[in-house]
VOGU-3710 file (C-alpha; in Angstrom, 3 decimals, decimal comma):
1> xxxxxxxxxx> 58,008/-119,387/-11,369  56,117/-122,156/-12,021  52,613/-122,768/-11,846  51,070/-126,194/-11,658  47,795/-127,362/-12,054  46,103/-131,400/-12,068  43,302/-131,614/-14,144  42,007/-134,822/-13,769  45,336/-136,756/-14,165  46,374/-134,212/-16,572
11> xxxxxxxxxx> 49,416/-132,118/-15,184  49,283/-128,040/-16,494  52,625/-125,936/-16,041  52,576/-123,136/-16,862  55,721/-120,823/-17,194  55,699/-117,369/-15,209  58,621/-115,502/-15,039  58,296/-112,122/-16,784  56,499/-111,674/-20,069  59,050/-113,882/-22,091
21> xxxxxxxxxx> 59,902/-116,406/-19,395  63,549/-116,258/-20,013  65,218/-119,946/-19,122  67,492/-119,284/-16,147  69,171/-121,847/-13,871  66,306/-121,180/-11,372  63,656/-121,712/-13,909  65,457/-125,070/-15,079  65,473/-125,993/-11,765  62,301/-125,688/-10,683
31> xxxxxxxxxx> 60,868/-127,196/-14,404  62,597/-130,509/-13,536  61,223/-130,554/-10,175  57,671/-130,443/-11,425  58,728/-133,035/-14,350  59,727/-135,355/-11,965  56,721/-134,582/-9,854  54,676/-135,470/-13,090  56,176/-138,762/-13,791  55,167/-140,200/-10,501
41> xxxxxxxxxx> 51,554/-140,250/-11,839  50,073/-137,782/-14,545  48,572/-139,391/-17,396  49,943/-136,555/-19,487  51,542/-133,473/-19,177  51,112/-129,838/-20,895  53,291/-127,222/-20,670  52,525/-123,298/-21,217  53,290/-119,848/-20,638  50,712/-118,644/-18,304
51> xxxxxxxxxx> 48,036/-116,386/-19,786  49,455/-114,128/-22,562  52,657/-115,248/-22,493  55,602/-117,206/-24,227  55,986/-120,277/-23,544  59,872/-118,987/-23,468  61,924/-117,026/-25,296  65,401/-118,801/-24,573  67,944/-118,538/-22,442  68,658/-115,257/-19,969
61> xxxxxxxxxx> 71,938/-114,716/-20,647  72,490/-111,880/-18,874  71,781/-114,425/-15,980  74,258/-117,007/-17,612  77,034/-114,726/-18,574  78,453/-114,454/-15,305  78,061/-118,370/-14,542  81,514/-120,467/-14,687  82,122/-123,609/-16,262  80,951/-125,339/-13,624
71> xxxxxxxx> 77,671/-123,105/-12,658  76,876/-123,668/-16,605  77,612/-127,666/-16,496  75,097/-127,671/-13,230  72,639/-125,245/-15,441  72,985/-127,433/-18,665  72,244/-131,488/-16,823  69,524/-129,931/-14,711
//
């Protein structure tokens, strides 16, 4: 969902999930994964939809309506 690219110290994520990139717990997941990844040495960081795209739209609710309170606490700290 998440594609990563080092240009010369210079960390490139780009978003890919669907045309809008809709923020799902998956998606939030995987973004702080690569953020973390980044602070252990890119001199900077850019972040993108990947070609044509939105860099997102929001949140997928229809993924988050079903989520309970705790699902959505996990989903919100991530």
């Amino acid at each position: 969902m998440i594609k990563r690219e080092d240009r010369n110290g210079v960390l490139l994520l780009q978003l890919d999930r669907g045309a809008t990139n809709p923020l799902s717990p998956e998606l939030v997941e995987e973004l702080a994964a690569a953020l973390d990844e980044a602070s252990n040495g890119a001199r900077a960081l850019v972040l993108a939809g990947a070609a044509g795209k939105f860099l997102s739209i929001g949140f997928d609710i229809p993924v988050l309506l079903p989520l309970d309170r705790e699902a959505m606490r996990g989903f919100e700290t991530a």
